[in-house]
Backbone as ProteinMPNN parsed JSONL, in Angstrom:
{"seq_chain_A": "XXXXXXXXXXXXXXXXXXXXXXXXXXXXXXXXXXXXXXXXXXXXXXXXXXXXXXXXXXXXXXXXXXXXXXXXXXXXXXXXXXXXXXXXXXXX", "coords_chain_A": {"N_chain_A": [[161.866, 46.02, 156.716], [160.956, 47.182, 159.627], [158.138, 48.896, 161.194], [157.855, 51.217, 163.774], [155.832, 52.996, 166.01], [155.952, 56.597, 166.817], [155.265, 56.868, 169.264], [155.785, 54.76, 170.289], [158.621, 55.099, 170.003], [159.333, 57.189, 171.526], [158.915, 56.214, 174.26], [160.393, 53.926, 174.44], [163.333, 55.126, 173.489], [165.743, 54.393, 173.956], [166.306, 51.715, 173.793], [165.043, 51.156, 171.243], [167.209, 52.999, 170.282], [169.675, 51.523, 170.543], [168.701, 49.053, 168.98], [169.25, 50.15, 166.831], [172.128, 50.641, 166.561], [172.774, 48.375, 166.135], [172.893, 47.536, 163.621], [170.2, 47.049, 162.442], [167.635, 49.04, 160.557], [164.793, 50.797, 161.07], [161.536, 52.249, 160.406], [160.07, 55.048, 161.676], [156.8, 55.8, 162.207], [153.847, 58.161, 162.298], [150.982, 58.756, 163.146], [150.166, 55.873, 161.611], [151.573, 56.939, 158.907], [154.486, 56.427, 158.045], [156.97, 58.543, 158.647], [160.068, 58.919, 159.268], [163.248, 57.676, 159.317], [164.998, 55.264, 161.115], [168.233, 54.442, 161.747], [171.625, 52.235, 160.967], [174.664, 54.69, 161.701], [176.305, 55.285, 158.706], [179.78, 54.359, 157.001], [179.662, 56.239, 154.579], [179.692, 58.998, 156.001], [181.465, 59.614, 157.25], [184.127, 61.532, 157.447], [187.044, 60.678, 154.69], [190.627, 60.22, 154.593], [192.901, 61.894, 152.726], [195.01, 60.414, 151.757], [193.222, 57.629, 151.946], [191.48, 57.892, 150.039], [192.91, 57.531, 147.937], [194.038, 54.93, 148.695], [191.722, 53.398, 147.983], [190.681, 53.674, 145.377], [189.056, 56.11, 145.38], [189.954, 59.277, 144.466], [192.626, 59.997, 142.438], [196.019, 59.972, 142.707], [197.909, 62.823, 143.54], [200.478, 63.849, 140.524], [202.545, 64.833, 140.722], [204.132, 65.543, 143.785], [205.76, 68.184, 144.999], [205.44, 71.386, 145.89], [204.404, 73.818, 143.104], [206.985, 76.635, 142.093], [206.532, 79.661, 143.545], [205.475, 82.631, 142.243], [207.136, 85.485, 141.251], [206.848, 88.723, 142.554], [205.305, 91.652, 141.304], [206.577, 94.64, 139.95], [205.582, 97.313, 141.781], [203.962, 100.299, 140.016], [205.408, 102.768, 141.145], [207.89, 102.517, 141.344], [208.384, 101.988, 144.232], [207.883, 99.805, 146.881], [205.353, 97.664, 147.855], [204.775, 98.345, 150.582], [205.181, 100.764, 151.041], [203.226, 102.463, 148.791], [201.181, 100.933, 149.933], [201.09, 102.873, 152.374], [200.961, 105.43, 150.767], [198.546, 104.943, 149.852], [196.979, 104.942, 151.931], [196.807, 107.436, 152.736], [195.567, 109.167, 151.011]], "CA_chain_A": [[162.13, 47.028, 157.72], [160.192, 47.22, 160.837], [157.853, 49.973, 161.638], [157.66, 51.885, 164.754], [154.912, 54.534, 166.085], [156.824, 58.137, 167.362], [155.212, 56.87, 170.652], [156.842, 53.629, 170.773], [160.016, 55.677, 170.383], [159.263, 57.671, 172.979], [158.729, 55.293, 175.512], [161.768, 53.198, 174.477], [164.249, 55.538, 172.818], [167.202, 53.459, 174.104], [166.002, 49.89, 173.002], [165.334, 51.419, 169.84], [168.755, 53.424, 169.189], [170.215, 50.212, 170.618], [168.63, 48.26, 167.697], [169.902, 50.837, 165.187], [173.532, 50.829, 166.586], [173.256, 46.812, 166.03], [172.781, 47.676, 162.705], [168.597, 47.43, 162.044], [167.038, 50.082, 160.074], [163.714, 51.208, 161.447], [160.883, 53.233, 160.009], [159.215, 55.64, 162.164], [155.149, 55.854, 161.966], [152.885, 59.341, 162.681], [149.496, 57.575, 162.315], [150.471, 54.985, 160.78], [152.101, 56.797, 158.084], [155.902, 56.825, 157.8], [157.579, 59.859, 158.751], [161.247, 59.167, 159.532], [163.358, 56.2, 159.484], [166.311, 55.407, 161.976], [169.5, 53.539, 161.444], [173.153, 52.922, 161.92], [175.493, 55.602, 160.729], [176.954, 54.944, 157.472], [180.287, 54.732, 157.031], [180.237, 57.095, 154.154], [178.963, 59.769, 156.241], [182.344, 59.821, 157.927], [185.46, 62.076, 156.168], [188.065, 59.83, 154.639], [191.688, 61.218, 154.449], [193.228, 61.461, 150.903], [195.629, 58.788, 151.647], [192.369, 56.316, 152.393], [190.722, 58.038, 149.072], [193.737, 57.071, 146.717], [194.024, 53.536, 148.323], [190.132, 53.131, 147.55], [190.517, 54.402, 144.224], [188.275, 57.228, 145.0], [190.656, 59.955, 143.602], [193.889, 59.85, 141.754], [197.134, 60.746, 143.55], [199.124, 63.893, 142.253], [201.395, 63.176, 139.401], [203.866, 65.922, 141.467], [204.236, 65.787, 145.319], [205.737, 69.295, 145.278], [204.559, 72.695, 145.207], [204.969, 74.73, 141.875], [207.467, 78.073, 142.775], [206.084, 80.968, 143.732], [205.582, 83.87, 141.09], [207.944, 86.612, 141.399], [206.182, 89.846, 142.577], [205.073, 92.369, 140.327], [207.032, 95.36, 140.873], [204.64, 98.914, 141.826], [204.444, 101.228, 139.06], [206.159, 103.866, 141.327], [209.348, 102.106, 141.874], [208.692, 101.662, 145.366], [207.847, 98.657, 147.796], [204.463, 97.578, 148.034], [204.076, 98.718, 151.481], [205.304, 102.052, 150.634], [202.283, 102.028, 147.887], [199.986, 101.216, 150.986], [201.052, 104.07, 153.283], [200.447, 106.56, 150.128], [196.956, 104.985, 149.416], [196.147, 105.337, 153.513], [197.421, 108.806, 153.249], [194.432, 109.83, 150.769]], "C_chain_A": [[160.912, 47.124, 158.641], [159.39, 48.734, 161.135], [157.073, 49.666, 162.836], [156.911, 53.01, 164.945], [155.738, 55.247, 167.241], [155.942, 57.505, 169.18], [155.647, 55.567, 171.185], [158.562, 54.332, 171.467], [160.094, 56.55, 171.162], [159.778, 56.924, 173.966], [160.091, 54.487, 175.701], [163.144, 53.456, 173.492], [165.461, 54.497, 173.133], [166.851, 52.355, 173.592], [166.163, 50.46, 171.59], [166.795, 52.109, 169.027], [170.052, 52.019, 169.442], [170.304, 49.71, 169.406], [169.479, 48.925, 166.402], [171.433, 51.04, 165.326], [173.778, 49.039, 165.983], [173.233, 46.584, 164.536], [171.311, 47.387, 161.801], [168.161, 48.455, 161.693], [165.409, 50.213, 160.58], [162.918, 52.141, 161.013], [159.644, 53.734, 161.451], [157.828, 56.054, 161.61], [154.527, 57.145, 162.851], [151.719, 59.07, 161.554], [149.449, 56.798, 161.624], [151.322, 55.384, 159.241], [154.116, 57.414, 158.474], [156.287, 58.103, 157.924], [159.116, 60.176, 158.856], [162.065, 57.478, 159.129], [165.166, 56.296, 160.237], [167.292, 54.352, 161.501], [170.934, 53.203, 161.81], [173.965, 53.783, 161.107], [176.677, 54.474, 160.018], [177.97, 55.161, 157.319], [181.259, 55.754, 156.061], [180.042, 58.214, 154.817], [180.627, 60.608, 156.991], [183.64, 60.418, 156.792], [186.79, 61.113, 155.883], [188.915, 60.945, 154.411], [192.32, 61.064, 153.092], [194.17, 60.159, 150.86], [194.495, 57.516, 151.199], [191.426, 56.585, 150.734], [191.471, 57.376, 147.723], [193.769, 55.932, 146.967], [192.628, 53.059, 147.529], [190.418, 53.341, 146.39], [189.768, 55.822, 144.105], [188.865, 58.594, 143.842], [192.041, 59.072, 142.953], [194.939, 60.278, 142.168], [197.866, 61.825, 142.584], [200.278, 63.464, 141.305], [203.03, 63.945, 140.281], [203.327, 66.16, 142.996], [204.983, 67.181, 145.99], [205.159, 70.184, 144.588], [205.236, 73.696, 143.94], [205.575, 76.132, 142.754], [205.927, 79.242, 142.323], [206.497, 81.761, 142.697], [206.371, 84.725, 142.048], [207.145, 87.904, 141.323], [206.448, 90.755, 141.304], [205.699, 93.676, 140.694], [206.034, 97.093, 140.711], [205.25, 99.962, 140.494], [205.628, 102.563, 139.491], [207.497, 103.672, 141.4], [209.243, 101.452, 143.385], [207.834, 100.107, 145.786], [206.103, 99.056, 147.735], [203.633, 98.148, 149.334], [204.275, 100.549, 151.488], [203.946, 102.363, 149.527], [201.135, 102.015, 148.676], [199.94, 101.906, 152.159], [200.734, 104.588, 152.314], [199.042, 106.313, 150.243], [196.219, 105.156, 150.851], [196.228, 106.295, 153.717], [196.003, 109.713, 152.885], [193.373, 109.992, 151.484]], "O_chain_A": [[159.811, 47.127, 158.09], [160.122, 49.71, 161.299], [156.259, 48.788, 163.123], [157.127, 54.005, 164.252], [156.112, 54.719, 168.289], [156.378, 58.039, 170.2], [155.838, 55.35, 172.382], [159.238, 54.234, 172.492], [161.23, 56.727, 171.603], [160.914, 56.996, 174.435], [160.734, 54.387, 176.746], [163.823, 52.6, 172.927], [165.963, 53.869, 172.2], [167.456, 52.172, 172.536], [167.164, 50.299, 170.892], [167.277, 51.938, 167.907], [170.991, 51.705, 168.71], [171.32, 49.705, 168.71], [170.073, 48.438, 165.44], [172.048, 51.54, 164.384], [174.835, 48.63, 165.502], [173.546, 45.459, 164.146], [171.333, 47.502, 160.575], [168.191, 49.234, 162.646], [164.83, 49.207, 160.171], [163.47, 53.233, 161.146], [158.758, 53.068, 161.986], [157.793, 56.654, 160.536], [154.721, 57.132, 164.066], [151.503, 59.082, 160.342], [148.567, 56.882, 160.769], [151.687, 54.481, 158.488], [154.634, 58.42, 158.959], [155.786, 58.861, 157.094], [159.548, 61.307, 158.636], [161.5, 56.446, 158.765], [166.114, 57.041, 159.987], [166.885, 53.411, 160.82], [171.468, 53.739, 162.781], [173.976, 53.639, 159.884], [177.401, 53.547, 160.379], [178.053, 56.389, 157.354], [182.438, 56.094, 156.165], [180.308, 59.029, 153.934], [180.81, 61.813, 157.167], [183.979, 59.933, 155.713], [187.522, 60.828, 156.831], [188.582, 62.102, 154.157], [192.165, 60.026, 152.449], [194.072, 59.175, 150.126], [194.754, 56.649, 150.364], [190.779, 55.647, 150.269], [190.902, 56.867, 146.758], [193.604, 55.231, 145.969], [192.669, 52.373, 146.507], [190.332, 52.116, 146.298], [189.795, 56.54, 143.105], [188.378, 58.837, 142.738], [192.309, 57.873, 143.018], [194.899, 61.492, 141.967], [198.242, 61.757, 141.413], [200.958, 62.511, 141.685], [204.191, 63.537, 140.308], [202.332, 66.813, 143.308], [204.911, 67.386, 147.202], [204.627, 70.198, 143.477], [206.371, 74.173, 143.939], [205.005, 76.64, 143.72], [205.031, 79.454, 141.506], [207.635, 81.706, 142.229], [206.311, 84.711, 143.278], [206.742, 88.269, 140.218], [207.397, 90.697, 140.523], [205.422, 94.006, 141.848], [205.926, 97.773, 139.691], [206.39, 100.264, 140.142], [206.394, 103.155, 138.73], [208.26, 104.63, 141.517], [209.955, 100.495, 143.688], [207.251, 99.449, 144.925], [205.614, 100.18, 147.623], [202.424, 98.38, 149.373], [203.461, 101.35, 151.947], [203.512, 103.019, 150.473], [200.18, 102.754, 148.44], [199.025, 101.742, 152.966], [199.515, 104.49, 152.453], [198.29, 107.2, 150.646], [195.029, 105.464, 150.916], [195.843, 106.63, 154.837], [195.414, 110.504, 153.621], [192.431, 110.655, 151.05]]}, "name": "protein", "num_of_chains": 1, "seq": "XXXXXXXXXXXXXXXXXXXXXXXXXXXXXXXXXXXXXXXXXXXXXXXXXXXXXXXXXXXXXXXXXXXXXXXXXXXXXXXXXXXXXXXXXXXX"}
């Protein structure tokens, strides 16, 4: 890997992000010692979609492609409707 001093990259930011789009990794130098290092983006860096994760193997596809039912509400101790329930408690 090639090192570069922060005033090289100054002077020739474009040449240099050039090089790192061409795929060259570069270490940046402050006084000679290493401080950064430039590159090309990685393409884990980027979000895969679950389709692209199950071909990969990354995950495992659902064993069930639908959704489990919905629970059946609980019904208010008073008898009444839940929103009836939240006019009394806005009343206090």
């Amino acid at each position: 890997m090639e090192r570069i001093a922060i005033r090289e990259l100054r002077n020739q930011a474009s040449r240099v992000v050039r090089r790192a789009h061409a795929g060259e990794r570069l270490i940046i130098t402050v006084d000679g010692v290493p401080a950064a290092e430039i590159g090309p983006v990685s393409s884990a860096e980027r979000v895969a979609s679950l389709d692209e994760l199950i071909a990969t193997g990354g995950v495992i596809a659902p064993r069930l492609r639908t959704l489990p039912s919905l629970p059946k509400p609980v019904p208010a101790p008073s008898g009444g409707s839940s929103a009836d329930v939240l006019a009394e408690l806005r009343e206090r």
